[in-house]
C-alpha positions as CSV (number, residue, x, y, z in Angstrom):
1,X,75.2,121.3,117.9
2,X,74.2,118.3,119.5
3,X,76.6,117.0,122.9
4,X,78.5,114.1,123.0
5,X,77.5,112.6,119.8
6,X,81.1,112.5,118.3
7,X,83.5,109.9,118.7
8,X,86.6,109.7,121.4
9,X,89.1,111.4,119.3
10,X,92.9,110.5,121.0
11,X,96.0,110.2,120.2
12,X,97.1,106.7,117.9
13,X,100.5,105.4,116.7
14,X,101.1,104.5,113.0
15,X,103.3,101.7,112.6
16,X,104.8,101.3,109.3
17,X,106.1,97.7,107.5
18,X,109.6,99.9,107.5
19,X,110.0,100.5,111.0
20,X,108.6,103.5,111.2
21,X,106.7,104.9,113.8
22,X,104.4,108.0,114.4
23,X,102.0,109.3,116.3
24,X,98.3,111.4,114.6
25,X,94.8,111.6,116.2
26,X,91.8,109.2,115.2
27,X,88.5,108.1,116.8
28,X,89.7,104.5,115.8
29,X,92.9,102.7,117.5
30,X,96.2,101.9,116.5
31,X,96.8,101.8,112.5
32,X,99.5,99.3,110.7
33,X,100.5,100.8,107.3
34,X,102.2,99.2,104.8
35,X,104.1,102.2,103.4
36,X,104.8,105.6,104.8
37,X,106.1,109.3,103.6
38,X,109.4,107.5,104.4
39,X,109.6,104.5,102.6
40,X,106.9,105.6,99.9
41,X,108.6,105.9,96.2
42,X,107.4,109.1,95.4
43,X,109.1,110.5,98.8
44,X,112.6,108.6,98.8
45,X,112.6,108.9,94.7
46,X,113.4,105.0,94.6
47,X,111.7,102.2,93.3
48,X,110.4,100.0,95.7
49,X,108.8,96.6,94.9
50,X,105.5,96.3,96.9
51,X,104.8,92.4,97.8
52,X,101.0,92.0,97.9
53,X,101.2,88.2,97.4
54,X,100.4,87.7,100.9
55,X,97.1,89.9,100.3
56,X,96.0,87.9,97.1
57,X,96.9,84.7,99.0
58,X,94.7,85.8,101.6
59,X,92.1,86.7,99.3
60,X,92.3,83.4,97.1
61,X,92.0,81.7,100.8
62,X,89.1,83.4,102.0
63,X,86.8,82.9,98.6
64,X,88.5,80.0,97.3
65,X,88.6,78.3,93.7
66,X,84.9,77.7,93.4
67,X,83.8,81.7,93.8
68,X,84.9,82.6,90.6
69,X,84.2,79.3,88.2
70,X,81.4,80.3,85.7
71,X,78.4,78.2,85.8
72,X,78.4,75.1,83.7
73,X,75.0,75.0,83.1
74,X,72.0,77.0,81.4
75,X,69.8,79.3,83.2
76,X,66.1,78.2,83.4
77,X,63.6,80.3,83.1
């Protein structure tokens, strides 16, 4: 195999909307999650509600009204 072609692979924390905190390895840098093995429904066996209102906000913000209106008129050819 080819030397030092492969990413820096070190040590990054995981910080969780929760609180929680944890460190993995990853050739990218520190990672916010939004839900972990501790808070994650299928883990804890609770419901949780997940708000992603601040995503589609963010979404609606960045392409705005005008991205998604069909044309109003006819193609030419």
């Amino acid at each position: 195999m080819k030397k030092d072609i492969h990413p820096a692979y070190k040590e990054v924390t995981v910080k969780c909307a929760c609180g929680n905190t944890f460190k993995t390895r990853s050739a990218g840098g520190d990672v916010q999650a939004d839900i972990c093995s501790n808070c994650h429904p299928f883990y804890t066996g609770k419901q949780k509600f997940v708000d992603t209102a601040g995503r589609v906000e963010k979404f609606q913000k960045k392409f705005g009204g005008e991205y998604f209106k069909k044309p109003s008129g006819k193609k030419t050819k």
